[in-house]
N, C-alpha and C positions, 0 to 999 in steps of 0.2 A: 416854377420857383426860379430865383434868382438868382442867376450862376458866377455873379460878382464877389468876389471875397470882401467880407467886412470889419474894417475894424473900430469898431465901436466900444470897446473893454477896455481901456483905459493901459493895456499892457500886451505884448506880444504873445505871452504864455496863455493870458485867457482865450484873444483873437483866435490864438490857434487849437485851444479846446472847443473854443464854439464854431467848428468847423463841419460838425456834426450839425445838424441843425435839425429842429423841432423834435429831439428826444425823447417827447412823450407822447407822441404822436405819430405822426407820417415820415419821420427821420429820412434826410435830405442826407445824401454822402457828398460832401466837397470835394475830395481827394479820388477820383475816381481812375485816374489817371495819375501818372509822372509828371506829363506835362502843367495838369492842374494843379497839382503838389511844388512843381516847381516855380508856378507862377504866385502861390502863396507866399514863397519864399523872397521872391522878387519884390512882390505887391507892398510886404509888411514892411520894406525898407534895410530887410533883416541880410542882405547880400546885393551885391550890382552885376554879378553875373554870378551864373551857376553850371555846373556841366550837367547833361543829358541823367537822369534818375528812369529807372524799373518799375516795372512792379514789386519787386525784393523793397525797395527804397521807400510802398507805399505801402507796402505791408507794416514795414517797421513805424512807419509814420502815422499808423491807425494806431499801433497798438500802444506808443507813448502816449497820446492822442489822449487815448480812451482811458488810462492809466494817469495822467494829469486829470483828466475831470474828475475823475473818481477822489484823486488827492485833493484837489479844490473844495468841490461835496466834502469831502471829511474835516477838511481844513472850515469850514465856513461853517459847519452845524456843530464844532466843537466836539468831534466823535476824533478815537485815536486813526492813524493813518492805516490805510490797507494796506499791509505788509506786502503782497503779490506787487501793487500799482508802486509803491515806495522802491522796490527792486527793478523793477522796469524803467522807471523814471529816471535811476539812477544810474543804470547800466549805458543809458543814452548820455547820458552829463557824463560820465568818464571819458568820454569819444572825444576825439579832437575836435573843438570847434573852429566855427570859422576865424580866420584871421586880418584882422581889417590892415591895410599896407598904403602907405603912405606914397602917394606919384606926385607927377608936376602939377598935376591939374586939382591933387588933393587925396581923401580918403578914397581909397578902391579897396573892396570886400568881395572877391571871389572862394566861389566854397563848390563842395560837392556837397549831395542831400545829404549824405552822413553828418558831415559840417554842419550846415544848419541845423540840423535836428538835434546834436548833439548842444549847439548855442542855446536852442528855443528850451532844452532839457535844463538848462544853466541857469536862463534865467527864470524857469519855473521853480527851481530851487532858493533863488534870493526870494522872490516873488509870497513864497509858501513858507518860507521862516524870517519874514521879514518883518516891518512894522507897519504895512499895507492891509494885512489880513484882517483887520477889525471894520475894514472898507468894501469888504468884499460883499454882492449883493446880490441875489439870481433875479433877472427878470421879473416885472411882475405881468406881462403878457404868461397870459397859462401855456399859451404855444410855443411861448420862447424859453427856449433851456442856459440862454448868455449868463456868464457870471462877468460882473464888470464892477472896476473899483467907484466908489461911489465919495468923490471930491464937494457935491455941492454939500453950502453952506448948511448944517441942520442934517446931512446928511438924509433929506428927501427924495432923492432920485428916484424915479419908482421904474424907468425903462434902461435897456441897457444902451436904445436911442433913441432919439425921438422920430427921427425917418422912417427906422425900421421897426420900433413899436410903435411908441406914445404915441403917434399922429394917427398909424392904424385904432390903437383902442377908444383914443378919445374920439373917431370918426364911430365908430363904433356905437358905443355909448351915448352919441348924440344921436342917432339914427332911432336908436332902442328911444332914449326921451320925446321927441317929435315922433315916433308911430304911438306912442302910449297918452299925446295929449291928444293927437288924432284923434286914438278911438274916444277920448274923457270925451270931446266938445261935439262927436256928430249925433 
């Protein structure tokens, strides 16, 4: 599996639920470490430095995690919110976020994991009562559990990307058409 963090969801709160990967399946853990956790935080743009994170830091970081998707899922099939995941969600948004600071060279965003987690908690909040949520759209790879906001025209997107899906299913799909004329024509 691919140990590069992705961000293909259109929004930082999803990127970082779909950090779990293949949920219905073979479930991939991203965060397996501090260091990994912290490099998420790096990757997504969401801080420019960060100080040293725990295990304490990746625990708490699963369990927002796991507690946003659950609110997205609800949020996206029209069912009321999990009250458990809505408390958790929100006990991390209370936390200090990070604070971006203005240098000579421009915007500087140092944080600790609490920081960040506590930001990503934030804007999974604008995110989840906002006016995005009617764009919201899971995967249509069976293997892929991404939810990502869906901008094209007609609102047709059917992958949450075409790298990491759509090019896999439509390879797919093609392979399946050519072995089935195969077998028509010998």
């Amino acid at each position: 599996m691919n140990l590069d963090h992705a961000f293909v969801c259109g929004h930082p709160a999803l990127d970082f639920a779909a950090t779990l990967r293949a949920r219905r399946s073979t479930r991939f853990e991203m965060f397996v470490t501090p260091e990994r956790l912290n490099a998420w935080y790096l990757e997504s743009g969401l801080v420019d430095a960060i100080t040293p994170g725990d295990e304490k830091d990746v625990r708490e970081a699963i369990t927002v995690r796991e507690a946003l998707y659950r609110l997205i899922t609800d949020r996206r099939l029209g069912e009321d919110f999990d009250r458990e995941a809505l408390a958790q969600l929100n006990g991390a948004a209370r936390k200090i976020p990070v604070t971006p600071q203005l240098t000579m060279t421009g915007r500087h965003a140092e944080a600790t994991p609490e920081q960040a987690l506590a930001t990503v908690a934030r804007q999974a909040v604008e995110l989840l009562s906002g006016p995005d949520v009617p764009l919201l759209k899971e995967c249509g790879n069976p293997e892929c559990t991404r939810v990502y906001i869906d901008r094209s025209r007609g609102m047709r997107r059917q992958w949450c990307g075409m790298e990491s899906c759509g090019n896999k299913h439509k390879a797919a799909a093609y392979r399946a058409r050519k072995k089935t004329t195969s077998g028509v024509s010998a």
